[in-house]
C-alpha positions, 0 to 999 in steps of 0.5 A: 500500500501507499504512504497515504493508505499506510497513514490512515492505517496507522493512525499517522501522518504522511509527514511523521511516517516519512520522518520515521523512515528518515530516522531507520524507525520502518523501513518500507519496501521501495518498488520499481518508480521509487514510491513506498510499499507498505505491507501490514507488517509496516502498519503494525509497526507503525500502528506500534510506534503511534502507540508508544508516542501517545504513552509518550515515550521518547523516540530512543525508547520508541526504537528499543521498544520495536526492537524488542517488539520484534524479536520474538526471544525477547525477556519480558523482564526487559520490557517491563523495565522499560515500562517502569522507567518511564512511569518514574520518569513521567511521575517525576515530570508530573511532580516539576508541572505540579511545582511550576502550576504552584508557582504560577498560582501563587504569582498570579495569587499576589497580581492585583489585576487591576489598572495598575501596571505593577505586575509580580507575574512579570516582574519573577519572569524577568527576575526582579521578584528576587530582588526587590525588597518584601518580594513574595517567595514563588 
């Protein structure tokens, strides 16, 4: 099939399953006048890749992952920790959100938001906050 069936076989666009191929994640057939022909087992992979992408893997993970995906001897055991890997790591990125919402909370807590140009939001993103006396903490 073509790269316009494989994307809508696959979840993808025509640009991101051309990027993937740039960057030896698939690898589709070439026939005769150049195009790509993609089989079922290219939409699996690619249907795989989409997959891991919206559990937000990095695009190295993404590759190990498939890499696993297709040896058939794999150890579980090696997937599984690459699960647990990047449950921490998108724990500990939910953790610095959370701190930065409360950051911003807090600023926008001690905005006046009136007429008045004085403004902490912008004066702690320029980094006066921290310099001007009686300046409340984020």
């Amino acid at each position: 099939m073509n790269i316009g069936d494989a994307a809508e076989a696959s979840g993808l666009s025509a640009k991101m399953i051309r990027h993937y191929e740039a960057i030896d994640l698939v690898q589709p057939q070439r026939r005769g006048n150049n195009y790509r022909d993609f089989s079922a087992r290219d939409v699996a992979e690619l249907s795989f890749i989409r997959h891991a992408r919206d559990l937000a893997f990095p695009l190295e993970e993404v590759r190990r992952l498939l890499a696993l995906w297709r040896d058939r001897g794999r150890a579980s055991a090696e997937v599984r920790q690459v699960a647990l890997d990047h449950v921490a790591a998108l724990e500990a990125k939910a953790q610095s959100l959370q701190a930065m919402a409360g950051s911003l909370r807090h600023l926008a807590q001690h905005c006046q938001g009136d007429g008045r140009p004085e403004c902490p939001i912008l004066d702690a993103l320029e980094g006066r906050a921290e310099r001007s006396p009686g300046h409340v903490p984020a």
